[in-house]
MARLUMSE-977165 format. One record per residue (C-alpha): residue in one letter; x, y, z. Coordinates in nm, 3 decimals. Each point is the difference from the previous one (the first is absolute). Layout:
REM residues N
residu / x / y / z
A / X / Y / Z
...
REM end
This chain:
REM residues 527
residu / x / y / z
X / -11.436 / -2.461 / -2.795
X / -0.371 / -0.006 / -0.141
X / -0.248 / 0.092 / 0.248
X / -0.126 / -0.239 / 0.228
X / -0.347 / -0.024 / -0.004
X / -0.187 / 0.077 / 0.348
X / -0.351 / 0.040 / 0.004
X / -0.124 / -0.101 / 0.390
X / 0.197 / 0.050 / 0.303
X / -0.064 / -0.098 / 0.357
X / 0.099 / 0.156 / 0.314
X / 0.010 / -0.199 / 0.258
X / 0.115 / 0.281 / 0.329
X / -0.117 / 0.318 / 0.108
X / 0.184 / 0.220 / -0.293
X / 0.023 / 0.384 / -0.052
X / -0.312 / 0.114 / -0.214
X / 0.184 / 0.130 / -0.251
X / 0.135 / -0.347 / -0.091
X / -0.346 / -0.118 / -0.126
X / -0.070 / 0.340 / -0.168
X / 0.305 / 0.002 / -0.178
X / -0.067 / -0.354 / -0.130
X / -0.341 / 0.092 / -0.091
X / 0.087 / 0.310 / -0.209
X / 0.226 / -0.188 / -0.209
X / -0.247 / -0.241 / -0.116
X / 0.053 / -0.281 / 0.309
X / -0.253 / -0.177 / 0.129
X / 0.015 / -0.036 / 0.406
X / -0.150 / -0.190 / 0.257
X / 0.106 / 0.071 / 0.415
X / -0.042 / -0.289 / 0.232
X / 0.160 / -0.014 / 0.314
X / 0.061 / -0.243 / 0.257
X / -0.017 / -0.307 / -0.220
X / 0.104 / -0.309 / 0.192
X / 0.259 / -0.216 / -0.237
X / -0.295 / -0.254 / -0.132
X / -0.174 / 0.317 / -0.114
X / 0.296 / 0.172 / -0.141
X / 0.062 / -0.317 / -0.207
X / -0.324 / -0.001 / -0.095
X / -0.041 / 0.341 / -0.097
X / 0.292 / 0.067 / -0.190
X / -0.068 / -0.243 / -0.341
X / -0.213 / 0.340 / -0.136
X / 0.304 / 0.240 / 0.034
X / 0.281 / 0.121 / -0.202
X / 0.178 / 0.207 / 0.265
X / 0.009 / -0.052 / 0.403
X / 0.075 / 0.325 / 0.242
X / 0.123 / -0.091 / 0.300
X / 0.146 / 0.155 / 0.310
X / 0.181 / -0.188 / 0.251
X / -0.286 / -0.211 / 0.186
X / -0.088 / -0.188 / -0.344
X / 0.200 / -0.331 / -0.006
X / 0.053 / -0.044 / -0.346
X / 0.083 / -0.340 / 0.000
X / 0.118 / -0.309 / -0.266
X / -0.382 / -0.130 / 0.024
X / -0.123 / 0.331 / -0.037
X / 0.202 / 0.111 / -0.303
X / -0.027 / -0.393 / -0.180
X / -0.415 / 0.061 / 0.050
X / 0.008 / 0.320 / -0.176
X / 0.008 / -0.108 / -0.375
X / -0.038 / 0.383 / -0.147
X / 0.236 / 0.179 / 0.229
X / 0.238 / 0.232 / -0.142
X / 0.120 / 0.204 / 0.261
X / 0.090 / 0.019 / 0.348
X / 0.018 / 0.331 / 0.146
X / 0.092 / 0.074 / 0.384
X / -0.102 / 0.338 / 0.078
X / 0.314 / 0.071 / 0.273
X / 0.401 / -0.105 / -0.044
X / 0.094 / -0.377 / 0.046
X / -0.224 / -0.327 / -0.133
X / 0.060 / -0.210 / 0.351
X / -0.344 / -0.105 / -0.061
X / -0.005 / -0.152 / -0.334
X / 0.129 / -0.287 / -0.123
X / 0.217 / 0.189 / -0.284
X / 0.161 / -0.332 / -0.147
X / -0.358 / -0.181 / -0.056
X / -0.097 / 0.357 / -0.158
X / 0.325 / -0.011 / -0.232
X / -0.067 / -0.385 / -0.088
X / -0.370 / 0.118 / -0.117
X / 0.163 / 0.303 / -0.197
X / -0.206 / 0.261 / 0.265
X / 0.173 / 0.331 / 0.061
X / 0.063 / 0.097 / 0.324
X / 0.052 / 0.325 / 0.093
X / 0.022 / 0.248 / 0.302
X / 0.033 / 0.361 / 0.060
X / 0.332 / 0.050 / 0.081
X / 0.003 / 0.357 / 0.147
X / -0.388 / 0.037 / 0.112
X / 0.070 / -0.079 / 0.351
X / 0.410 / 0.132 / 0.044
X / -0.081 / 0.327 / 0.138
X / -0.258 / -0.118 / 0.243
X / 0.198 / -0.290 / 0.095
X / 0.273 / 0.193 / 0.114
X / -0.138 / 0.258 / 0.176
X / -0.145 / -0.271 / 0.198
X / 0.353 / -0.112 / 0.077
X / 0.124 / 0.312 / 0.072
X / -0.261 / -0.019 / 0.278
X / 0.064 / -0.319 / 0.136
X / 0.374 / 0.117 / 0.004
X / -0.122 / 0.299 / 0.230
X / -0.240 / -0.138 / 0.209
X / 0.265 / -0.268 / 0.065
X / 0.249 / 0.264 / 0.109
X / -0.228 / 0.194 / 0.227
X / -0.270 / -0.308 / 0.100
X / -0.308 / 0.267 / -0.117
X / -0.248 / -0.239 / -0.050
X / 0.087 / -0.207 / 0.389
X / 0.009 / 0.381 / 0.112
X / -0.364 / 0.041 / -0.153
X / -0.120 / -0.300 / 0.136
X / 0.149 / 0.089 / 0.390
X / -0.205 / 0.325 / -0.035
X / -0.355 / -0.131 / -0.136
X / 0.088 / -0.245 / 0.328
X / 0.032 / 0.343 / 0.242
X / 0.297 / -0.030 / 0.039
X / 0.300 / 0.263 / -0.057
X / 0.319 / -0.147 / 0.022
X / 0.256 / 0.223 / -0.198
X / 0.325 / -0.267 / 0.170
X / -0.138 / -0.284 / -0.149
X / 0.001 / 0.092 / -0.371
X / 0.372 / 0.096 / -0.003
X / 0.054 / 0.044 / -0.332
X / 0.351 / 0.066 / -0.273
X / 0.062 / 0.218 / -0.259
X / -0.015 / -0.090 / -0.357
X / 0.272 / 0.292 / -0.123
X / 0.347 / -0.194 / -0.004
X / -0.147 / -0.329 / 0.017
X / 0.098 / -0.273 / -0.265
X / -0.300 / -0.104 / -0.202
X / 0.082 / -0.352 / -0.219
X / -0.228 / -0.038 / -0.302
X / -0.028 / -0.356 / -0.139
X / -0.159 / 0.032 / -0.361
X / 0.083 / 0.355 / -0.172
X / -0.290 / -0.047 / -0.266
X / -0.289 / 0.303 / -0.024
X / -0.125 / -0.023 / 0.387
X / 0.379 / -0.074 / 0.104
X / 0.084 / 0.328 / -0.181
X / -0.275 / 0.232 / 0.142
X / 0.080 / -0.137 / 0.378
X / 0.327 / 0.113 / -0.047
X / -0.037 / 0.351 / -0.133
X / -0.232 / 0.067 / 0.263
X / 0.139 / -0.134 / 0.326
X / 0.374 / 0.163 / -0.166
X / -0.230 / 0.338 / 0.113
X / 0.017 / -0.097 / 0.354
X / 0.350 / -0.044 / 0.023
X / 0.033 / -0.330 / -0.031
X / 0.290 / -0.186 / -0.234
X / -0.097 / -0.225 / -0.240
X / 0.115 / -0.333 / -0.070
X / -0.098 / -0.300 / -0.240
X / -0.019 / -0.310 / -0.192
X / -0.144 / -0.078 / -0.315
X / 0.124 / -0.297 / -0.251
X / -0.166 / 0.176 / -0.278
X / 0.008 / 0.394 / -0.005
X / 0.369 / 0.081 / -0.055
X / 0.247 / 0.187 / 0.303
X / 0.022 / 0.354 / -0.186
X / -0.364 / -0.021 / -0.072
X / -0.097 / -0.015 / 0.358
X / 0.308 / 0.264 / 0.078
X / -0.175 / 0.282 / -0.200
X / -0.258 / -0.017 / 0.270
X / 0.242 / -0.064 / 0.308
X / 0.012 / -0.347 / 0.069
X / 0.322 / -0.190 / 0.026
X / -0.042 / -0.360 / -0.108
X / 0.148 / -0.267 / 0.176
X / -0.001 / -0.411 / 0.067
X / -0.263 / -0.105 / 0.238
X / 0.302 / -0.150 / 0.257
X / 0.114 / 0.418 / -0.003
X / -0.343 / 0.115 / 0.021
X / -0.104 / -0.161 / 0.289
X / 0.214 / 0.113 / 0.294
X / 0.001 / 0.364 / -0.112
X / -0.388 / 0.024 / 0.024
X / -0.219 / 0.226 / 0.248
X / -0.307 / -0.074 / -0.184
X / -0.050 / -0.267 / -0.279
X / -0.297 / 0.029 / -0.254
X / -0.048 / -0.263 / -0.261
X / -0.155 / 0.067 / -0.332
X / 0.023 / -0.329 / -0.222
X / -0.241 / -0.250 / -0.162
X / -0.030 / -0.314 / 0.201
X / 0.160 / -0.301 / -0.187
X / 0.230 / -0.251 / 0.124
X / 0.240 / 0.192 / 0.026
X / -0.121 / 0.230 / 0.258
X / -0.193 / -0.188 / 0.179
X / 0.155 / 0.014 / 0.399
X / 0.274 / 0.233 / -0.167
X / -0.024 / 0.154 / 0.398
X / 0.032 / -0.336 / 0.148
X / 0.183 / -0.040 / 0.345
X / 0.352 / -0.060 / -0.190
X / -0.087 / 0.361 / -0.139
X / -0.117 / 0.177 / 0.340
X / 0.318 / -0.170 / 0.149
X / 0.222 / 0.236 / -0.227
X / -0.223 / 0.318 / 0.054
X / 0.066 / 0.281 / 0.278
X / -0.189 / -0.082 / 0.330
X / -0.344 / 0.162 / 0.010
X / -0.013 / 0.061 / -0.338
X / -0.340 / 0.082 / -0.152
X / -0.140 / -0.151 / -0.308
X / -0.322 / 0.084 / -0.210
X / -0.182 / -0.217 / -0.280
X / -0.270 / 0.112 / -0.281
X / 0.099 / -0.196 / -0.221
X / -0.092 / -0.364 / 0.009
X / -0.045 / -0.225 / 0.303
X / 0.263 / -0.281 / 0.038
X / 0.299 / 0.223 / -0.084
X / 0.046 / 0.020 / 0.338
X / 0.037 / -0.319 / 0.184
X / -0.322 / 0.059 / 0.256
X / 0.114 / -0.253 / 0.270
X / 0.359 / 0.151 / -0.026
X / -0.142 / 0.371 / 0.045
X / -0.153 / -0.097 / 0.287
X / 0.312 / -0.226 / 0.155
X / 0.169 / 0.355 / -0.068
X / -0.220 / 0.198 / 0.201
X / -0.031 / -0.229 / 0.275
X / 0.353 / 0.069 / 0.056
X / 0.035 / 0.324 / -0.080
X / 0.215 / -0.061 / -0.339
X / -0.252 / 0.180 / -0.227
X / -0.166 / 0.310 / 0.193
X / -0.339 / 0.029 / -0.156
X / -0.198 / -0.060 / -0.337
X / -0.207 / 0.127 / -0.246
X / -0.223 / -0.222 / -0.181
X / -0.271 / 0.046 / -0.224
X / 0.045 / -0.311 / -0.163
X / -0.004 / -0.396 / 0.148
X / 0.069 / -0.357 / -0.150
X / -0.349 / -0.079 / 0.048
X / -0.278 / 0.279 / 0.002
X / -0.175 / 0.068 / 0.215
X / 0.249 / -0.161 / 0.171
X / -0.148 / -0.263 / 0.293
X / 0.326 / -0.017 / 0.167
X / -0.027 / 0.271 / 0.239
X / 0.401 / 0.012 / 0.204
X / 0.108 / 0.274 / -0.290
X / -0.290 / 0.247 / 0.016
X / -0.061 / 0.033 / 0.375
X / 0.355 / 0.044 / 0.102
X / 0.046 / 0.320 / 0.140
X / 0.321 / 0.119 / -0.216
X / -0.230 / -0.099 / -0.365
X / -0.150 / 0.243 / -0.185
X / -0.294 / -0.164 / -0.217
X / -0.224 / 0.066 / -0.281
X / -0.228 / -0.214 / -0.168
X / 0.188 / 0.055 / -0.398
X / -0.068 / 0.350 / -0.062
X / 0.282 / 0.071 / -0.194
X / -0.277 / 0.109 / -0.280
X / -0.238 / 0.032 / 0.215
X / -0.060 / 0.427 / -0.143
X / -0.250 / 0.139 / -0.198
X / 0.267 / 0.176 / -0.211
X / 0.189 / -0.372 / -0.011
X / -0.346 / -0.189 / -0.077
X / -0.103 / 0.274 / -0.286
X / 0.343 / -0.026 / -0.165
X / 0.044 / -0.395 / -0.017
X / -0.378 / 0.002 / -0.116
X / 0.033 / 0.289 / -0.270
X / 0.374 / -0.193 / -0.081
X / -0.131 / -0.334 / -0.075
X / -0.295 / 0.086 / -0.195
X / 0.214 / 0.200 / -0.213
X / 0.260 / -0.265 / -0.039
X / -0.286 / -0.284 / -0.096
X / -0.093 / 0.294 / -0.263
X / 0.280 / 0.047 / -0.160
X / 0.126 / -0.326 / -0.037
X / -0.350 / -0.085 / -0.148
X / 0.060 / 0.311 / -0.258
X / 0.335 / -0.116 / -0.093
X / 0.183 / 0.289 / 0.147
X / 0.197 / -0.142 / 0.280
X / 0.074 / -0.247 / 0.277
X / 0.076 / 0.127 / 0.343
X / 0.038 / -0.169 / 0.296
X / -0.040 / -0.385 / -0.134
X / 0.230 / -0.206 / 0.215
X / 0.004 / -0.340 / -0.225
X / 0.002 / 0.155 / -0.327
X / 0.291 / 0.257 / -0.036
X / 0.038 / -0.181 / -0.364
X / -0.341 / 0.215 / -0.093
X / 0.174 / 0.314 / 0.110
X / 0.173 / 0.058 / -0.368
X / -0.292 / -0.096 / -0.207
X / -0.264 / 0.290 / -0.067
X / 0.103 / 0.118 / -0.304
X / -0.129 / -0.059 / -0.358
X / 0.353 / -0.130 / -0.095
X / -0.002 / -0.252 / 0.261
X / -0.331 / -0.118 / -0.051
X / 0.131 / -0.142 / -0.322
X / 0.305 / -0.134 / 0.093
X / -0.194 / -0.200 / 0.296
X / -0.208 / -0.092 / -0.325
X / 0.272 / -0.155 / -0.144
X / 0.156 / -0.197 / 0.311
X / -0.320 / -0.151 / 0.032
X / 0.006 / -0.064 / -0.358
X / 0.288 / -0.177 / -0.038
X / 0.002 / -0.193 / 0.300
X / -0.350 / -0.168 / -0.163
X / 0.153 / -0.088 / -0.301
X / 0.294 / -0.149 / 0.158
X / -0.257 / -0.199 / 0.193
X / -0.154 / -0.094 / -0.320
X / 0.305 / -0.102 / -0.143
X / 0.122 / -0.277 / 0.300
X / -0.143 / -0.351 / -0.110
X / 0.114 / -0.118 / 0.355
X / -0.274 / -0.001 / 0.263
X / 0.300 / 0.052 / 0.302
X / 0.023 / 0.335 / 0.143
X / 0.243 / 0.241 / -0.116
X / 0.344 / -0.075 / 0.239
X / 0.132 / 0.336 / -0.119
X / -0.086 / 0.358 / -0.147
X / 0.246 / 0.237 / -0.126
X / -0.152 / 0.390 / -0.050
X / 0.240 / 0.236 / -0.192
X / -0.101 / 0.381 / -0.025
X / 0.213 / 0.170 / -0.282
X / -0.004 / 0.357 / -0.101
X / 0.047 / 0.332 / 0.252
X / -0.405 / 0.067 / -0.020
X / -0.033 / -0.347 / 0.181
X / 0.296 / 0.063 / 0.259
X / -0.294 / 0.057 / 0.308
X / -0.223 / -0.280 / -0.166
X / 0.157 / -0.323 / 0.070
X / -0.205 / -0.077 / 0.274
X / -0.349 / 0.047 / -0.074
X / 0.119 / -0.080 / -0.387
X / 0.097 / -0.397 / 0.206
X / -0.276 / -0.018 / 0.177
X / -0.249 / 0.103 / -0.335
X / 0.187 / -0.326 / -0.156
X / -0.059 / -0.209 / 0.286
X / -0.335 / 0.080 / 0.004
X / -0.013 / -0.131 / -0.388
X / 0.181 / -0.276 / 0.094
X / -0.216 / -0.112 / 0.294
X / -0.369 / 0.055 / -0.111
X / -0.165 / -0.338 / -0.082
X / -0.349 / 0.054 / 0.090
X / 0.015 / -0.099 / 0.343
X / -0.079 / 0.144 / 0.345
X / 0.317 / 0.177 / 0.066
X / -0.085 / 0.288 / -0.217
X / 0.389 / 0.143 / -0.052
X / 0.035 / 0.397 / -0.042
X / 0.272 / 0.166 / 0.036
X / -0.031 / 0.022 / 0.396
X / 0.031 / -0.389 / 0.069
X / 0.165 / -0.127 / -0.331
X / 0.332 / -0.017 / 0.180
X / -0.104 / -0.140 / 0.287
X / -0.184 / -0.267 / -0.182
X / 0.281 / -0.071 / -0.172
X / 0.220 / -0.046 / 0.329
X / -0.272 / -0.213 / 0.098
X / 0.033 / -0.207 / -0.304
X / 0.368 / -0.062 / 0.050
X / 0.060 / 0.225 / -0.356
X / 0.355 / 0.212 / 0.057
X / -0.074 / 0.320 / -0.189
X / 0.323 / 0.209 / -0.040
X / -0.047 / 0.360 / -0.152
X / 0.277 / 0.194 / -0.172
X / -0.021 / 0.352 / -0.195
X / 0.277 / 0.083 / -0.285
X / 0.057 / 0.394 / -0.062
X / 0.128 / 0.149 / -0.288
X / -0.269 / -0.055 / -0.253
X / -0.233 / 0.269 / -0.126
X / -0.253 / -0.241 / -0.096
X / -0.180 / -0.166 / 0.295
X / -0.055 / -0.394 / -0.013
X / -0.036 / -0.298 / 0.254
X / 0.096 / -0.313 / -0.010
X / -0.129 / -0.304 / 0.139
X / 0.162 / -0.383 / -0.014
X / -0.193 / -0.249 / 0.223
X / 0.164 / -0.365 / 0.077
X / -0.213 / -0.284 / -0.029
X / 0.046 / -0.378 / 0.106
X / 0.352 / 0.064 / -0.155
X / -0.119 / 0.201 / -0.332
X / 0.003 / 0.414 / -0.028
X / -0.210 / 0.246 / -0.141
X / 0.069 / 0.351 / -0.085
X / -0.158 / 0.280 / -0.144
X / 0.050 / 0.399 / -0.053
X / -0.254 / 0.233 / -0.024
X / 0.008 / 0.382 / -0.006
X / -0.286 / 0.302 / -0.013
X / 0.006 / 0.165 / -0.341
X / -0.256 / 0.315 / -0.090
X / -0.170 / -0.113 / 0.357
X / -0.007 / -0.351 / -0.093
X / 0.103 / -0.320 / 0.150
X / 0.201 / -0.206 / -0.255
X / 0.195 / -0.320 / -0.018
X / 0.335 / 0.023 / -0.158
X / 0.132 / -0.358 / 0.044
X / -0.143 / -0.309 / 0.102
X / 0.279 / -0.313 / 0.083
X / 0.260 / 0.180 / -0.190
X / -0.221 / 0.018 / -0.354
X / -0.004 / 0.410 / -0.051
X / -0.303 / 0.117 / -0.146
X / 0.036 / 0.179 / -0.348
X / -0.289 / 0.275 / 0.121
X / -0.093 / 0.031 / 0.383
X / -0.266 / -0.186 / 0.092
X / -0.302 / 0.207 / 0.169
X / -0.072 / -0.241 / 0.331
X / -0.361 / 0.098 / -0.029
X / -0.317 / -0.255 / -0.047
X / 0.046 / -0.355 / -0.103
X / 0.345 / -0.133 / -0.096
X / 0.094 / -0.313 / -0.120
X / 0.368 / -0.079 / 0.014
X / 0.192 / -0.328 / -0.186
X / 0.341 / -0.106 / -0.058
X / 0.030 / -0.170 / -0.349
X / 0.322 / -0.023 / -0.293
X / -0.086 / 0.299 / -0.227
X / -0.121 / -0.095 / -0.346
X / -0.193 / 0.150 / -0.272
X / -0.339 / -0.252 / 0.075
X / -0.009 / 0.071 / 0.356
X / -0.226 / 0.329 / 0.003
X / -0.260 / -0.105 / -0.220
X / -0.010 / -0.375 / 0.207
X / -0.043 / 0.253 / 0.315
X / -0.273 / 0.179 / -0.164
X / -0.178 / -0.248 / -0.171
X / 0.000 / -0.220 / 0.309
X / -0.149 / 0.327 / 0.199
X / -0.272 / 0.058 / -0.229
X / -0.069 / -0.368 / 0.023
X / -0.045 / 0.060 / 0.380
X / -0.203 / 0.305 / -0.031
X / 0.254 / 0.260 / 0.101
X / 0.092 / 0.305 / -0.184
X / 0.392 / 0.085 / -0.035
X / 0.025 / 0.387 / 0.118
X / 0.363 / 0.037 / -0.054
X / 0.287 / -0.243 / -0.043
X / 0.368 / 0.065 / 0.121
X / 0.326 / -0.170 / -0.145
X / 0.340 / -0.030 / 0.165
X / 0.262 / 0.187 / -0.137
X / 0.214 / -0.343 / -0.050
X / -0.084 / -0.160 / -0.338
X / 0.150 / -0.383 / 0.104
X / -0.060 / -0.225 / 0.291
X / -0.255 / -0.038 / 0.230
X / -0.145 / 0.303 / 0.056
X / -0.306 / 0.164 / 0.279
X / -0.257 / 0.190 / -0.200
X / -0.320 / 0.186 / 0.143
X / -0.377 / 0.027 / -0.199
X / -0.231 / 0.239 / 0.111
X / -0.365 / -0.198 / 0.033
X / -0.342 / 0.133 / 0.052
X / -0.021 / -0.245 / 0.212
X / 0.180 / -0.342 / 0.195
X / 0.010 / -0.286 / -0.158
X / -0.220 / -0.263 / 0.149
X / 0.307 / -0.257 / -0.051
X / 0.345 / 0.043 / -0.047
X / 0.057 / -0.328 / -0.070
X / -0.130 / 0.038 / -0.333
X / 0.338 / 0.157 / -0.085
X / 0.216 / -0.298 / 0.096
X / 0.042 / -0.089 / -0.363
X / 0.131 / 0.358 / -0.084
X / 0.246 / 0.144 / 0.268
X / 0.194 / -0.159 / 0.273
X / -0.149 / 0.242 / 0.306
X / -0.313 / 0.192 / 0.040
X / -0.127 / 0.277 / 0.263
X / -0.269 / 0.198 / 0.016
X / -0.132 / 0.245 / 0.264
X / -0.263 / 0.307 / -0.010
X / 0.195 / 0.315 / 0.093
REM end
């Protein structure tokens, strides 16, 4: 990928230090305000390239349409709950977090809500700053033994385990992504959800909220678990059903909680955090000066290396970036982008494409399909308007615009080469390009073979005509009629019927219709 271009950032939340003078050092300029209502956020954020945000910054649809310049989206913790990451992706912004700033931080704070639950320390705290001492009253259980049920196995999931395994406690799990024998190496036994529940002690989820899990500990779900069973969450609020976890400990079904975070923060409904079995915290799962260096020091350094080319970690709606910062790639996302504009020049039709077809050949292209579609999308897509296509929304605007892009890659061949056929109001186009001596090239263009590859560089005019001897110098003498220089002229390998061939111009042609009498199609575009 070539860099992206970042020149002012804002930060809109109380960051680590190190954040801004990491930015700073590398050339970025950055401005800190904090507690920006949403009008002045809006307002604001027109001047700025990049946004850093922590979780109280509602990164909204308005927000992200008013910022014209914005690049980048980066959420110095894990998750992106608070920004609208499909208006983001639309505008071709990158969103990122830092995945593993906050893990160890966020589950040590588990680990404590797991304890206090099992020996009430912070209700015992409270009785004694009251002058009281009443050791009967705080009863508490042992954790060694106990069954501890871990819903999400990702980073945090991972260190909760390994460190409540050191009080004694089995370890069990679910997790629809990280694999059984994965989580086995560090002694939890996956299971279904309808298994895990009635085996539990203790429950502790550890998942993004999304649809589907939000209420995933809903009253059908407490139903199934032991009686008295504890449960903890610092992960998102919502995953547990809050009206449910309280009809639970009204009756005794769930024992106690630990929350640190609520559906609503600060939340106004007060029933959950002054019952006396609940455990709260007001979302300090990060909330460390080791947790708050680390996510600072992470996303600066993430923002600066994407902006250097070297690497992309931690963007959540552009995975298809991942693959693309290398000098080799940079070239082949030349040529996607290439071709898809002369395809684009080539459709007389002003209907929208119905259908692309993307075909990667060649074992150096075998991890390249999908940046290598999207690059051709991007071609294929860019008409001067507002939506701005890149390789971050092109797909997405083309979902939007009803095109069905299907991507294929063919192995075998030591020469790399893509392929691209595009379906319009009934009539195709295709075209096959490669990168030779660290050039894009067009090979073919609607099934006419070129005789020499043609270098997709500067301004191209391409025309379909019946090959014969006075065709060239018509071409040429029309051109020089018009003002424009012929750089370099390109024949089909075919010597009969009609036939595409490409000019080279020092510049477009102010009207193509001049060629009417000459050739049967014309295209040009500036590459």
């Amino acid at each position: 990928m070539a860099p992206i271009s970042i020149k002012r950032i804002l930060i809109s939340e109380s960051v680590d230090p190190c954040c801004k003078k990491i930015l700073q050092e590398n050339g970025i300029q950055v401005t800190e305000k904090q507690n920006m209502s949403k009008d002045d956020l809006i307002a604001e954020i027109k001047d700025y390239d990049g946004l850093v945000v922590r979780s109280a910054t509602k990164v909204t649809a308005d927000v992200i349409n008013a910022a014209g310049n914005l690049k980048i989206i980066g959420r110095a913790g894990t998750g992106v709950d608070n920004v609208d990451v499909d208006a983001a992706t639309i505008k071709g912004i990158i969103v990122m977090n830092t995945p593993s700033g906050n893990t160890i931080s966020a589950a040590e704070l588990t680990c404590t809500l797991l304890m206090s639950l099992s020996r009430h320390v912070p209700q015992a705290a409270m009785s004694m700053k009251a002058g009281n001492w009443d050791r009967k009253k705080f009863m508490g259980a042992e954790m060694y033994g106990k069954i501890l049920g871990i819903v999400g196995l990702g980073r945090i999931g991972k260190e909760v385990a390994t460190r409540m395994q050191s009080f004694g406690m089995k370890t069990i799990g679910y997790d629809p992504i990280t694999p059984p024998e994965v989580t086995a190496t560090w002694g939890v036994e996956q299971m279904s959800l309808e298994q895990l529940w009635p085996k539990c002690d203790y429950i502790t989820v550890h998942t993004p909220l999304m649809p589907s899990t939000a209420g995933l500990l809903n009253d059908t779900s407490f139903a199934k678990c032991k009686k008295g069973v504890k449960v903890v969450n610092c992960a998102r609020g919502g995953i547990i059903d809050e009206d449910a976890l309280l009809r639970a400990l009204e009756s005794g079904q769930c024992g106690g909680a630990g929350l640190d975070v609520f559906l609503e923060e600060p939340p106004k409904n007060r029933a959950l955090v002054n019952h006396p079995n609940v455990i709260s915290c007001p979302h300090l799962g990060a909330s460390t000066k080791e947790a708050q260096a680390r996510c600072g020091q992470d996303i600066a350094l993430q923002i600066v290396d994407m902006v250097m080319g070297k690497s992309l970690v931690g963007a959540v709606n552009a995975q298809v970036l991942a693959s693309t910062f290398t000098p080799e790639s940079h070239q082949w996302i030349k040529l996607g982008e290439a071709i898809g504009a002369a395809l684009k020049s080539c459709t007389t039709s002003k209907q929208p494409f119905s259908q692309v077809q993307i075909i990667t050949q060649g074992d150096c292209l075998k991890d390249s399909s999908a940046y290598m579609t999207s690059a051709v999308m991007v071609g294929l897509l860019s008409d001067g308007s507002q939506s701005c296509p890149n390789l971050v929304n092109s797909l997405t605007l083309a979902k939007e615009s009803g095109i069905t892009v299907i991507r294929n890659h063919s192995e075998g061949l030591t020469q790399g080469a893509c392929e691209v056929e595009i379906s319009v109001n009934g009539s195709s186009y295709r075209a096959t390009g490669s990168v030779q001596g660290g050039v894009p090239v067009l090979l073919e263009l609607n099934r006419s073979v070129f005789r020499q590859p043609v270098s997709l560089t500067g301004n191209l005019l391409f025309f379909k005509a019946v090959a014969s001897p006075p065709l060239l110098p018509s071409v040429t003498g029309l051109l020089a009629t018009a003002g424009v220089e012929m750089e370099s002229f390109s024949a089909p390998a075919a010597r009969s019927g009609d036939q595409w061939y490409c000019v080279g111009l020092s510049s477009l042609l102010g009207d193509l219709g001049a060629l009417k009498p000459l050739v049967k199609a014309a295209a040009q575009v500036s590459v």
